[in-house]
Chimera marker file (.cmm) of the C-alpha trace (Angstrom):
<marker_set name="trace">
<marker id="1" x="0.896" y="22.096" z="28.782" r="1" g="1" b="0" radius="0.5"/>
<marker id="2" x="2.289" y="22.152" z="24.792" r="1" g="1" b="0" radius="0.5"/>
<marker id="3" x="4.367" y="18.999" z="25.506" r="1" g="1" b="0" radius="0.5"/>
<marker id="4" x="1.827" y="17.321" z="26.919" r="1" g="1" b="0" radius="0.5"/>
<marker id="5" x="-0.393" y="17.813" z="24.220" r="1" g="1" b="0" radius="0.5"/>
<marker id="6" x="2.589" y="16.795" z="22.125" r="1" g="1" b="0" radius="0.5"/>
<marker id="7" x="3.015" y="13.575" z="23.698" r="1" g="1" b="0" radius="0.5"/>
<marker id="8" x="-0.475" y="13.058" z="23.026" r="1" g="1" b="0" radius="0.5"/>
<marker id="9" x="-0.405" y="13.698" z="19.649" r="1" g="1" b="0" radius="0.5"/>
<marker id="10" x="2.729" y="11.574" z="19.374" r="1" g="1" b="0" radius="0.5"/>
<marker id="11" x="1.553" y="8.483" z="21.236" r="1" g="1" b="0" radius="0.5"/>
<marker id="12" x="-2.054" y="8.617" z="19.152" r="1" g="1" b="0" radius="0.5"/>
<marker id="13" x="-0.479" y="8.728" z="15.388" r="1" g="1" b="0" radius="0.5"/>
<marker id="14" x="2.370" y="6.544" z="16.748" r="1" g="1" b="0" radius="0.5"/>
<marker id="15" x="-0.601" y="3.879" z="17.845" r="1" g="1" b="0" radius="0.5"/>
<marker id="16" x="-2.646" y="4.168" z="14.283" r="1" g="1" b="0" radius="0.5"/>
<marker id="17" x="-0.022" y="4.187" z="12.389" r="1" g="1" b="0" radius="0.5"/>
<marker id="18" x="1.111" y="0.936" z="14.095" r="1" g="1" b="0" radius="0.5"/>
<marker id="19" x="-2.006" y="-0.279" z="13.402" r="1" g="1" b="0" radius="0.5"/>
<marker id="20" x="-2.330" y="0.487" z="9.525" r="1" g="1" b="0" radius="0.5"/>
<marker id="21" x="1.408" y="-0.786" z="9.259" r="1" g="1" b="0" radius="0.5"/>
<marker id="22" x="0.691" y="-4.386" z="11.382" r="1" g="1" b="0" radius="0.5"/>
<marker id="23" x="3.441" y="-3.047" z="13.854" r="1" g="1" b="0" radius="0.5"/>
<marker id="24" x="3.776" y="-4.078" z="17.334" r="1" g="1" b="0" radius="0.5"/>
<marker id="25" x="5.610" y="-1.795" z="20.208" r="1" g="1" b="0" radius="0.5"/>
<marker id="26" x="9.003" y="-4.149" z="19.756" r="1" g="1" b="0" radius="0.5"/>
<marker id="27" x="9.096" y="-5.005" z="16.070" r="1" g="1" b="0" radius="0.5"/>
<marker id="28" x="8.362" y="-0.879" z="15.222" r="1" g="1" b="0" radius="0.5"/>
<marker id="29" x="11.441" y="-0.457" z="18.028" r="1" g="1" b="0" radius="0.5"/>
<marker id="30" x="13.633" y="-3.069" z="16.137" r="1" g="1" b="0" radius="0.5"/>
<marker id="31" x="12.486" y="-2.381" z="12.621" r="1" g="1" b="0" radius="0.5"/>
<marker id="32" x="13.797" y="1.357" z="13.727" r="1" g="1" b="0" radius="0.5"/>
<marker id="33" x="16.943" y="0.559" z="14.719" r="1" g="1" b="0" radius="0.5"/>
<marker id="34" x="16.281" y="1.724" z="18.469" r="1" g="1" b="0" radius="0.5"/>
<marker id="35" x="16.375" y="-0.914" z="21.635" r="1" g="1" b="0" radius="0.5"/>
<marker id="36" x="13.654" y="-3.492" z="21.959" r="1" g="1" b="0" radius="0.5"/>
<marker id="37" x="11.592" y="-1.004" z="24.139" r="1" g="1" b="0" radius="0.5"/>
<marker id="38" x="11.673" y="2.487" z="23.302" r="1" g="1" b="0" radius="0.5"/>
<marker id="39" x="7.789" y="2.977" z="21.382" r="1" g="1" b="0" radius="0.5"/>
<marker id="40" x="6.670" y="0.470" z="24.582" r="1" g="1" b="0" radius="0.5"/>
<marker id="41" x="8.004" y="3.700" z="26.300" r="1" g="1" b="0" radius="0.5"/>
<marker id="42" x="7.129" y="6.295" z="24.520" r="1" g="1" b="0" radius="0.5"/>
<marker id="43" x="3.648" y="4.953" z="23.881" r="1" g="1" b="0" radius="0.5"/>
<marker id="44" x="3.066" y="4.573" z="28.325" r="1" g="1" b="0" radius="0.5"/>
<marker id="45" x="4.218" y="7.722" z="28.813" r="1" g="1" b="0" radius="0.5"/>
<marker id="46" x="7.684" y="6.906" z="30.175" r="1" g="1" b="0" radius="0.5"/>
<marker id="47" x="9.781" y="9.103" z="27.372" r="1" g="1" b="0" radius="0.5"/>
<marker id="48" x="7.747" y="11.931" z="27.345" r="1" g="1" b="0" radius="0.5"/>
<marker id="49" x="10.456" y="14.039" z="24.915" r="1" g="1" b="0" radius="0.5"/>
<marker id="50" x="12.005" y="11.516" z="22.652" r="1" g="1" b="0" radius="0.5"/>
<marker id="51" x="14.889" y="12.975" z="20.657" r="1" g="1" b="0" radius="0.5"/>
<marker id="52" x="14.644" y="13.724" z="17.223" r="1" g="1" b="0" radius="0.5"/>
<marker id="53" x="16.680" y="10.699" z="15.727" r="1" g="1" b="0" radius="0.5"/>
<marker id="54" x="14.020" y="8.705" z="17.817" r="1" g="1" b="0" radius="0.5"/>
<marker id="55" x="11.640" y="10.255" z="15.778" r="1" g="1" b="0" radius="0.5"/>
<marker id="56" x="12.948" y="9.980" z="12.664" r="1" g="1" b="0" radius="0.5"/>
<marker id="57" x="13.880" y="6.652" z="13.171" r="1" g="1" b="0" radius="0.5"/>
<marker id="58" x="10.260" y="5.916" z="13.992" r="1" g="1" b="0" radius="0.5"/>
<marker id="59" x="9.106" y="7.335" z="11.082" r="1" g="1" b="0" radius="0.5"/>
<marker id="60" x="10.972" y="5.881" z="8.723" r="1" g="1" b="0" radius="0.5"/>
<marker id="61" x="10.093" y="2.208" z="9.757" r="1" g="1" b="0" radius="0.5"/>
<marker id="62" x="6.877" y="3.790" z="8.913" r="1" g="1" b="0" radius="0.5"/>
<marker id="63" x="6.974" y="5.378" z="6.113" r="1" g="1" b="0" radius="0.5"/>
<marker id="64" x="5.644" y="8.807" z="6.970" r="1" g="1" b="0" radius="0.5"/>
<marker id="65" x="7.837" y="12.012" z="7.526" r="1" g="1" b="0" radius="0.5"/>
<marker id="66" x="9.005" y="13.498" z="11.335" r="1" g="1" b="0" radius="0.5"/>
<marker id="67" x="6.128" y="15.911" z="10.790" r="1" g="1" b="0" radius="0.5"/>
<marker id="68" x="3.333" y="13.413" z="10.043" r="1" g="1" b="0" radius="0.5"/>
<marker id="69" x="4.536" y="11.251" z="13.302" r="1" g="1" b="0" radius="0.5"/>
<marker id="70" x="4.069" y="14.421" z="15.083" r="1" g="1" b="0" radius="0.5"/>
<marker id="71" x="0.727" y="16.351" z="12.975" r="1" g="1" b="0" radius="0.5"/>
<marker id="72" x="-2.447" y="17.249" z="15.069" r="1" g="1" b="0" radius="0.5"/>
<marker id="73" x="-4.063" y="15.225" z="12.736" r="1" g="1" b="0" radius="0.5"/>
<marker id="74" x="-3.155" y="11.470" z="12.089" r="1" g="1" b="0" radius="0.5"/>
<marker id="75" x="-4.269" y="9.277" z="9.189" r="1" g="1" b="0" radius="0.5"/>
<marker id="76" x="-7.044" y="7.856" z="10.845" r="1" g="1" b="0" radius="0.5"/>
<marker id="77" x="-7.921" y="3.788" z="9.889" r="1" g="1" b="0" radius="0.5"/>
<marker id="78" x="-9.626" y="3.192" z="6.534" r="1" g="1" b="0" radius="0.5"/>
<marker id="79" x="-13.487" y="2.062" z="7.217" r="1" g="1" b="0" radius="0.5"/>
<marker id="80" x="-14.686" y="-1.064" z="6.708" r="1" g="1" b="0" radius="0.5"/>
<marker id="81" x="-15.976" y="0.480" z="3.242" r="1" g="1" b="0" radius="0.5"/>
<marker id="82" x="-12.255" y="1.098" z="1.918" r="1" g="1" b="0" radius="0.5"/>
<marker id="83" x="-11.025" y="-2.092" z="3.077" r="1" g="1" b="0" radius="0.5"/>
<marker id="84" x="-13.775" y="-3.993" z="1.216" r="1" g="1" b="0" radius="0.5"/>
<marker id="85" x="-13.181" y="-1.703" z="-1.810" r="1" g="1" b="0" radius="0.5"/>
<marker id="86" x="-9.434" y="-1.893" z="-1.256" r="1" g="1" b="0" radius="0.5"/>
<marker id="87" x="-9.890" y="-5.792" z="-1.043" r="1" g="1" b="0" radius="0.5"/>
<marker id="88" x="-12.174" y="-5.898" z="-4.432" r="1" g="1" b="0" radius="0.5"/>
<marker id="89" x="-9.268" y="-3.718" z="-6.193" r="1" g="1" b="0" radius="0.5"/>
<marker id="90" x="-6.761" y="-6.023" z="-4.845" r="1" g="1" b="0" radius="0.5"/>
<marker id="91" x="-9.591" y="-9.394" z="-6.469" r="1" g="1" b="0" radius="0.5"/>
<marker id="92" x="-9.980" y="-7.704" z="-9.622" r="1" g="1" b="0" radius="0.5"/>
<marker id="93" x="-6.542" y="-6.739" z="-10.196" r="1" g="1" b="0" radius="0.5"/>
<marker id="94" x="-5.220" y="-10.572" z="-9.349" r="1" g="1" b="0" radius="0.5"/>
<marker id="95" x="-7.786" y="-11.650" z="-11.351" r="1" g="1" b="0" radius="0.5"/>
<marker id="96" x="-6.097" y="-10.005" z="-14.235" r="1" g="1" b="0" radius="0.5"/>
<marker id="97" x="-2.885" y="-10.460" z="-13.709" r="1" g="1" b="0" radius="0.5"/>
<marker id="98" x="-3.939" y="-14.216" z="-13.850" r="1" g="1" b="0" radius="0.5"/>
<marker id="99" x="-5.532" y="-14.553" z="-17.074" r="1" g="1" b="0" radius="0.5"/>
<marker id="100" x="-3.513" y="-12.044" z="-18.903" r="1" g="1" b="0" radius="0.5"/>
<marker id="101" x="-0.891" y="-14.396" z="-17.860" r="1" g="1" b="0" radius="0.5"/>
<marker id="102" x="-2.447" y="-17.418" z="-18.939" r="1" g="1" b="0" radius="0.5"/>
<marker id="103" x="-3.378" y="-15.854" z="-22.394" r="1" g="1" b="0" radius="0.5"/>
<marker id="104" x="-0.201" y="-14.844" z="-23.331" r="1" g="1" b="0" radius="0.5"/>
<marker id="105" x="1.296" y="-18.494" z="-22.598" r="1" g="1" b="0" radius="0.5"/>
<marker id="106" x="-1.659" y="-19.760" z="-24.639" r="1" g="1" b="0" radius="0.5"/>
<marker id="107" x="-1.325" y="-17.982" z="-27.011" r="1" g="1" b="0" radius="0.5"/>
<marker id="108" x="2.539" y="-17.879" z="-27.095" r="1" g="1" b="0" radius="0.5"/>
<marker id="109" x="3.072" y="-14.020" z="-26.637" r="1" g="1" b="0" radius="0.5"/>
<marker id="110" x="5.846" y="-13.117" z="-24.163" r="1" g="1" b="0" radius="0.5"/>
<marker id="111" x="5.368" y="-9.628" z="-22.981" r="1" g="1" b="0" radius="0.5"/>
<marker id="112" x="8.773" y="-7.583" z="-21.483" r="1" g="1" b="0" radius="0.5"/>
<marker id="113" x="7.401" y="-7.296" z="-18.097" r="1" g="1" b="0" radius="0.5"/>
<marker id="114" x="7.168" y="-3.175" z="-18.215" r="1" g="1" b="0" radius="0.5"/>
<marker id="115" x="4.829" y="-4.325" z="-21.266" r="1" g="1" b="0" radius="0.5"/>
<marker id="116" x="2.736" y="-6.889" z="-18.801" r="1" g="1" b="0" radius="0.5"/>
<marker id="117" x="2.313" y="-4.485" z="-15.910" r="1" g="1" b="0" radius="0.5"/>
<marker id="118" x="1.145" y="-1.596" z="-18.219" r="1" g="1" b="0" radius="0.5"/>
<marker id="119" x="-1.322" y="-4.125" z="-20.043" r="1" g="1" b="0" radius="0.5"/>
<marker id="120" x="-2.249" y="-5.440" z="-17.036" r="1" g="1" b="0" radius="0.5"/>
<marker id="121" x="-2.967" y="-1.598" z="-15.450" r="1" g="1" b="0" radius="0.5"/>
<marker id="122" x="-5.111" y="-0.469" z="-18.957" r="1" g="1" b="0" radius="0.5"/>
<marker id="123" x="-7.558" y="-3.312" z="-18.276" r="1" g="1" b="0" radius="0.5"/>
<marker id="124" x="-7.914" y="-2.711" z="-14.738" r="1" g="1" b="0" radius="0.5"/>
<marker id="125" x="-8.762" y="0.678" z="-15.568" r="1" g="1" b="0" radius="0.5"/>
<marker id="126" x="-11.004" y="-0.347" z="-18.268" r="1" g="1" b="0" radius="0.5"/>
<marker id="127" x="-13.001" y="-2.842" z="-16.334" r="1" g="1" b="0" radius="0.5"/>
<marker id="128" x="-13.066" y="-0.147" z="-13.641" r="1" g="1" b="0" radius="0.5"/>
<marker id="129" x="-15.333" y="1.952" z="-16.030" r="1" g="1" b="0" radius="0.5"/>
<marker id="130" x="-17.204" y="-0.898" z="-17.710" r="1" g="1" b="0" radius="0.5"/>
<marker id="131" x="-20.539" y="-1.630" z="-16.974" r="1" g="1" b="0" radius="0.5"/>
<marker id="132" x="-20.902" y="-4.578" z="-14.432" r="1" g="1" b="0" radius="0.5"/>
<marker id="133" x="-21.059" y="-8.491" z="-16.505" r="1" g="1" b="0" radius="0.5"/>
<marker id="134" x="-17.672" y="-7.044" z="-18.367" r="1" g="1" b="0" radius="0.5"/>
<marker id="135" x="-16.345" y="-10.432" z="-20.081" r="1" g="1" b="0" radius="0.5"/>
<marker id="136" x="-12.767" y="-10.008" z="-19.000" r="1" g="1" b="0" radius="0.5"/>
<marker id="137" x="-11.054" y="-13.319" z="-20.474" r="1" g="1" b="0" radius="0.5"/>
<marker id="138" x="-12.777" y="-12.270" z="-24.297" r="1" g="1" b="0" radius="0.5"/>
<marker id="139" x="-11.454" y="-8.176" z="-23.087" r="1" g="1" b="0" radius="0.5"/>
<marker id="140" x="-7.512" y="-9.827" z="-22.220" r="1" g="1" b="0" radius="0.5"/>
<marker id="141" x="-7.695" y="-12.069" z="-25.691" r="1" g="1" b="0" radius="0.5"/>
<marker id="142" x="-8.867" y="-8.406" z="-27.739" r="1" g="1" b="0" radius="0.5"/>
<marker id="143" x="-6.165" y="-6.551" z="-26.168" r="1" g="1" b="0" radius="0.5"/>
<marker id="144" x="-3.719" y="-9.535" z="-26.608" r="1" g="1" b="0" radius="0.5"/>
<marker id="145" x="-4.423" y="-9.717" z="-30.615" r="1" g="1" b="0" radius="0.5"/>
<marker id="146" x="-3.962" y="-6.000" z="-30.608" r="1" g="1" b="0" radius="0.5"/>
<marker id="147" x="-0.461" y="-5.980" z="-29.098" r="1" g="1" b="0" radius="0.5"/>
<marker id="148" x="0.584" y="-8.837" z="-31.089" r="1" g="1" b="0" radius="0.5"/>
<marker id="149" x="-0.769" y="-6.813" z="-34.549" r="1" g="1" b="0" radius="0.5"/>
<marker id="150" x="1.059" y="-3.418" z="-33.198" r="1" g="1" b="0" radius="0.5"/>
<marker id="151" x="3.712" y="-5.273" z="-32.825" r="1" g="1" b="0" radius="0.5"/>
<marker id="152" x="4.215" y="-7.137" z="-36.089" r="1" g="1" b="0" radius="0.5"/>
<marker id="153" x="3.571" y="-3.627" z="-37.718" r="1" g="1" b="0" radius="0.5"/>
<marker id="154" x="6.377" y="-1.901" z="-36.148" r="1" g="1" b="0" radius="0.5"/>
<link id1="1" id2="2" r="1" g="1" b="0" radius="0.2"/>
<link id1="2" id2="3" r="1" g="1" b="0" radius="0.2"/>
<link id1="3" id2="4" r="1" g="1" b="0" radius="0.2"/>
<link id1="4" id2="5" r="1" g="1" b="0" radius="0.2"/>
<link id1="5" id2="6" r="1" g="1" b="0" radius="0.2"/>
<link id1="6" id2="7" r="1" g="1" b="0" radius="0.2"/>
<link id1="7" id2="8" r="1" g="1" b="0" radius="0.2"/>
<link id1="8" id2="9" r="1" g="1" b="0" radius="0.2"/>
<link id1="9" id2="10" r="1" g="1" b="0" radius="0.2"/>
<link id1="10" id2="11" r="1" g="1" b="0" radius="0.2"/>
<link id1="11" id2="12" r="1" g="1" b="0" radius="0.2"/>
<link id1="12" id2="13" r="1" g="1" b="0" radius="0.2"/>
<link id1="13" id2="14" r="1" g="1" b="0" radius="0.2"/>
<link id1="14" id2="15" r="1" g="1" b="0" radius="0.2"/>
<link id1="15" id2="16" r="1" g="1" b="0" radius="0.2"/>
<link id1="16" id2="17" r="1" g="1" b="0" radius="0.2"/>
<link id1="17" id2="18" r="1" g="1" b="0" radius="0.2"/>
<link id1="18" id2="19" r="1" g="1" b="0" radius="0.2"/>
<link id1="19" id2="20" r="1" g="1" b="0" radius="0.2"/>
<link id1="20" id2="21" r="1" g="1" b="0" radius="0.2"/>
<link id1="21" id2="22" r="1" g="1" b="0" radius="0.2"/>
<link id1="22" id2="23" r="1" g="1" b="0" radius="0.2"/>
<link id1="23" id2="24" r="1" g="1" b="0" radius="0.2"/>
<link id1="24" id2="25" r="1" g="1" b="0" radius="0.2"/>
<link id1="25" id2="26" r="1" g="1" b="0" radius="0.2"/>
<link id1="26" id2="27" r="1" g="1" b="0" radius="0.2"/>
<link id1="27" id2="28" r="1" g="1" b="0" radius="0.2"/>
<link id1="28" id2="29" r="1" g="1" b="0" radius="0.2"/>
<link id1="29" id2="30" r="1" g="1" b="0" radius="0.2"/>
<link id1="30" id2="31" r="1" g="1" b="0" radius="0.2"/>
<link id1="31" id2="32" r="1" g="1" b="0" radius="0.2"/>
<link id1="32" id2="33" r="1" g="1" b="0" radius="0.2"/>
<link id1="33" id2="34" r="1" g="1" b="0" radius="0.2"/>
<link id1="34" id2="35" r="1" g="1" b="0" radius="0.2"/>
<link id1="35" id2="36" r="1" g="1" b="0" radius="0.2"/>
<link id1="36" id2="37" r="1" g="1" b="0" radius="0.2"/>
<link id1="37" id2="38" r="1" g="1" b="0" radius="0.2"/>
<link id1="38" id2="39" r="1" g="1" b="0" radius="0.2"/>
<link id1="39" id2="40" r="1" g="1" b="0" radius="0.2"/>
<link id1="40" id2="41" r="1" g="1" b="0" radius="0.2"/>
<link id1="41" id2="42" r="1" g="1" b="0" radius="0.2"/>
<link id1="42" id2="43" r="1" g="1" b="0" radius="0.2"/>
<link id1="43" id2="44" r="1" g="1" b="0" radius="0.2"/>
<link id1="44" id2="45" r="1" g="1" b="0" radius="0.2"/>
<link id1="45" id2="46" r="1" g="1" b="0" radius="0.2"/>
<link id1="46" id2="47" r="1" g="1" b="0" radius="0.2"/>
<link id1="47" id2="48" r="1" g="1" b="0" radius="0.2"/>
<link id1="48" id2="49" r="1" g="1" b="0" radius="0.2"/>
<link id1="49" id2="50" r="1" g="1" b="0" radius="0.2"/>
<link id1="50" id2="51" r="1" g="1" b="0" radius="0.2"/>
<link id1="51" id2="52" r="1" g="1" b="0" radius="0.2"/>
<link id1="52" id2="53" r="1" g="1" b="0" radius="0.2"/>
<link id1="53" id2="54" r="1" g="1" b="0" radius="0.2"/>
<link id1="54" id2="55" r="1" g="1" b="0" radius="0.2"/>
<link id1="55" id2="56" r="1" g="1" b="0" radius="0.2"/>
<link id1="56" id2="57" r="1" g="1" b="0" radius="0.2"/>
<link id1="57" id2="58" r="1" g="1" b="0" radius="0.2"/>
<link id1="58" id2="59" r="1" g="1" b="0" radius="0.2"/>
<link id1="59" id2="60" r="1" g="1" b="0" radius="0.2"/>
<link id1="60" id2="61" r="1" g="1" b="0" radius="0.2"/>
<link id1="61" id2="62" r="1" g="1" b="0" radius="0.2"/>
<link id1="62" id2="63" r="1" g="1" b="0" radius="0.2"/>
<link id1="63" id2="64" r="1" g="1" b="0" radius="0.2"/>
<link id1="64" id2="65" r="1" g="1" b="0" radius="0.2"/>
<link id1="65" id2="66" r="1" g="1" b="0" radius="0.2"/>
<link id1="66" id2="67" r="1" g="1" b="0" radius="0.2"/>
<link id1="67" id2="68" r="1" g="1" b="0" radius="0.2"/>
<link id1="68" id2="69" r="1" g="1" b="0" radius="0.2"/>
<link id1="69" id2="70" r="1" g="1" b="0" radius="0.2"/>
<link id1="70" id2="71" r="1" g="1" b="0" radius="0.2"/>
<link id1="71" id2="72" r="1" g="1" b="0" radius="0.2"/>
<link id1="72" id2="73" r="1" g="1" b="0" radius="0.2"/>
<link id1="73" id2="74" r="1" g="1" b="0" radius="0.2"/>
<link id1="74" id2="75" r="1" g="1" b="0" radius="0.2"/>
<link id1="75" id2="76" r="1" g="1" b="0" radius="0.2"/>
<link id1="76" id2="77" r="1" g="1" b="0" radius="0.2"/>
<link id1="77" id2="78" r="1" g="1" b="0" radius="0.2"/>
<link id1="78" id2="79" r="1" g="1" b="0" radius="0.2"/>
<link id1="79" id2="80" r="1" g="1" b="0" radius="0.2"/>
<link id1="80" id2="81" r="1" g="1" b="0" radius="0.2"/>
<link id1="81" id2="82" r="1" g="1" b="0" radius="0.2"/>
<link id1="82" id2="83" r="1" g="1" b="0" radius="0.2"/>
<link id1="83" id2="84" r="1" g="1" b="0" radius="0.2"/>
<link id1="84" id2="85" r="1" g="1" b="0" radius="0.2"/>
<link id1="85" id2="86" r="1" g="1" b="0" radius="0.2"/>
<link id1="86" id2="87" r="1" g="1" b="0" radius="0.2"/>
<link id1="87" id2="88" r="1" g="1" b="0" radius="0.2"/>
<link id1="88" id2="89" r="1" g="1" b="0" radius="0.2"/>
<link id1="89" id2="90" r="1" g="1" b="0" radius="0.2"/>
<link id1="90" id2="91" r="1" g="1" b="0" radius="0.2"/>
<link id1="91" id2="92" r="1" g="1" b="0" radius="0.2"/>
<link id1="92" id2="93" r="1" g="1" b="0" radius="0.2"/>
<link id1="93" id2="94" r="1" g="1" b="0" radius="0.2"/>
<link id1="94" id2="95" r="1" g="1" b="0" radius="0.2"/>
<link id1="95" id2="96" r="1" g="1" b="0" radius="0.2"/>
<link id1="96" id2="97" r="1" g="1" b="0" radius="0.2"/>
<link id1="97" id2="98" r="1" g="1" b="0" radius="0.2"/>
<link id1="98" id2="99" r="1" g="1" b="0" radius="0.2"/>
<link id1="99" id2="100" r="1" g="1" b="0" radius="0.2"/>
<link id1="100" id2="101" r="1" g="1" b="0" radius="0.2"/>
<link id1="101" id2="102" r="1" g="1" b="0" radius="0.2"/>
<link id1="102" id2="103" r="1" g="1" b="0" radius="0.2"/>
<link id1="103" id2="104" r="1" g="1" b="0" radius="0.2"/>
<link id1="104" id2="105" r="1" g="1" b="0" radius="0.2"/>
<link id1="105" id2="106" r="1" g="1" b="0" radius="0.2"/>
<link id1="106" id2="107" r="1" g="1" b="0" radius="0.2"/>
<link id1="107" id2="108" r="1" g="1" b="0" radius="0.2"/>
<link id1="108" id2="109" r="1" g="1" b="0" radius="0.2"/>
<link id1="109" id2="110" r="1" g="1" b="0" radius="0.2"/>
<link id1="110" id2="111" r="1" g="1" b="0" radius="0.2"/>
<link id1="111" id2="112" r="1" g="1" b="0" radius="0.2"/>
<link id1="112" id2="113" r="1" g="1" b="0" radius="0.2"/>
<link id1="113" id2="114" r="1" g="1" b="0" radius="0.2"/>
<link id1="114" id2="115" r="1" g="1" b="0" radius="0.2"/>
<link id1="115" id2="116" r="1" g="1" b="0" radius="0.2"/>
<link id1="116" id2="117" r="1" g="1" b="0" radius="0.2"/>
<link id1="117" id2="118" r="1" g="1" b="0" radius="0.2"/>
<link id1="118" id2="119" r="1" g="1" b="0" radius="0.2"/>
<link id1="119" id2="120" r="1" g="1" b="0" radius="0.2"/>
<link id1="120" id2="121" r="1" g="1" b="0" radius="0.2"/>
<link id1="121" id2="122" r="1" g="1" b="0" radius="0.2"/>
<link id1="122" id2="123" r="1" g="1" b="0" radius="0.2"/>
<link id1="123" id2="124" r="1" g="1" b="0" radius="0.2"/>
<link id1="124" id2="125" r="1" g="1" b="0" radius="0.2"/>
<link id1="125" id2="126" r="1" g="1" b="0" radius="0.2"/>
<link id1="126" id2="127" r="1" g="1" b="0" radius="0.2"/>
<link id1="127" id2="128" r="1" g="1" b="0" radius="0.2"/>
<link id1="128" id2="129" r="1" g="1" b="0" radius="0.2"/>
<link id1="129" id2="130" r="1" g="1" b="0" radius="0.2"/>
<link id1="130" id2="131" r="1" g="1" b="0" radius="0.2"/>
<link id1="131" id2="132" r="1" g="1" b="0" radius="0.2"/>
<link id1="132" id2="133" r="1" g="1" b="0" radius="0.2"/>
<link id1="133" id2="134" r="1" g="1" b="0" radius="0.2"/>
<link id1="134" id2="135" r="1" g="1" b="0" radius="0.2"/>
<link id1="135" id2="136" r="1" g="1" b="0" radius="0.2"/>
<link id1="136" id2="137" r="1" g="1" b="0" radius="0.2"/>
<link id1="137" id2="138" r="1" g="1" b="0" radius="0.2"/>
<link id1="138" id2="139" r="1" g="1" b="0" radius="0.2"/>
<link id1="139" id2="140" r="1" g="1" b="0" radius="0.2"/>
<link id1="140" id2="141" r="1" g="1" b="0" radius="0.2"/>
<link id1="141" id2="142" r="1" g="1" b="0" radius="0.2"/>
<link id1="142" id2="143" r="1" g="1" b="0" radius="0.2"/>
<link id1="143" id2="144" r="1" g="1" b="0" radius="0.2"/>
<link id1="144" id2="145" r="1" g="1" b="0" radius="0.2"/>
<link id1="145" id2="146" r="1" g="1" b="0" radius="0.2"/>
<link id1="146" id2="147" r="1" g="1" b="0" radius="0.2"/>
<link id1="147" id2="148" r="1" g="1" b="0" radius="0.2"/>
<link id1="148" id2="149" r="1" g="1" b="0" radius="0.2"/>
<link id1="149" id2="150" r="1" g="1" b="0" radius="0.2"/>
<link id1="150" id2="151" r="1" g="1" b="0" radius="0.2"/>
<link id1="151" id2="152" r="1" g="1" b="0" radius="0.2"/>
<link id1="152" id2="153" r="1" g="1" b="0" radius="0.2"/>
<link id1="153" id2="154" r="1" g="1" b="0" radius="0.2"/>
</marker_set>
């Protein structure tokens, strides 16, 4: 009765985590190193005890430990909520990226790219606590001018 619970367990976070990862049975089985349909049978039931390099194989191709392959309790899919929100992160933070890119060609200020990414991350996280109507091309030029000032004082 344990195994079979186990294989349930097993085949359920083995299908959501396919899922959330945009795997299919054969590309998880070939991304895994293992032949073109071992999850196709572990998922119907026809390997009922996989071995433990199967598993580990598995779940590295997707990125979660033996133990979270096999847990009681799978990540479940995000809601429609967090994708939306996960979707507006991904908008805002593009949006950026963009015109902090176009600013410093404008205004001729090359930034190391360790420099860009962590400008790039203190705006996102200070339009994520502004107040809605948040002028972000006039917020990038400010925090521009400042880096080019710090630097010139250093």
């Amino acid at each position: 009765m344990e195994k079979d619970k186990e294989t349930v367990r097993l085949t359920h976070n083995l299908r959501v985590l396919m899922a959330l990862k945009g795997f299919n049975p054969r590309s998880l089985s070939l991304t895994a190193g293992l032949n073109a349909t071992a999850v196709r049978d572990i998922l119907e039931g026809r390997a009922r005890s996989p071995r433990y390099n199967t598993i580990q194989a598995l779940a590295n191709a997707l990125q979660v430990t033996p133990a979270q392959l096999m847990a009681s309790t799978a990540p479940d899919a995000p809601d429609e909520d967090e994708q939306d929100l996960r979707q507006d992160d991904l908008n805002l933070l593009t949006e950026i990226i963009a015109r902090l890119q176009e600013t410093t060609e404008d205004r001729k200020h090359p930034l190391a790219p360790r420099d860009f990414a962590a400008m790039a991350m203190t705006i996102y996280r200070q339009v994520q606590t502004q107040t809605p109507g948040l002028d972000l091309a006039s917020h990038i030029v400010q925090l521009v001018n400042y880096e080019t000032l710090r630097r010139r004082l250093s």
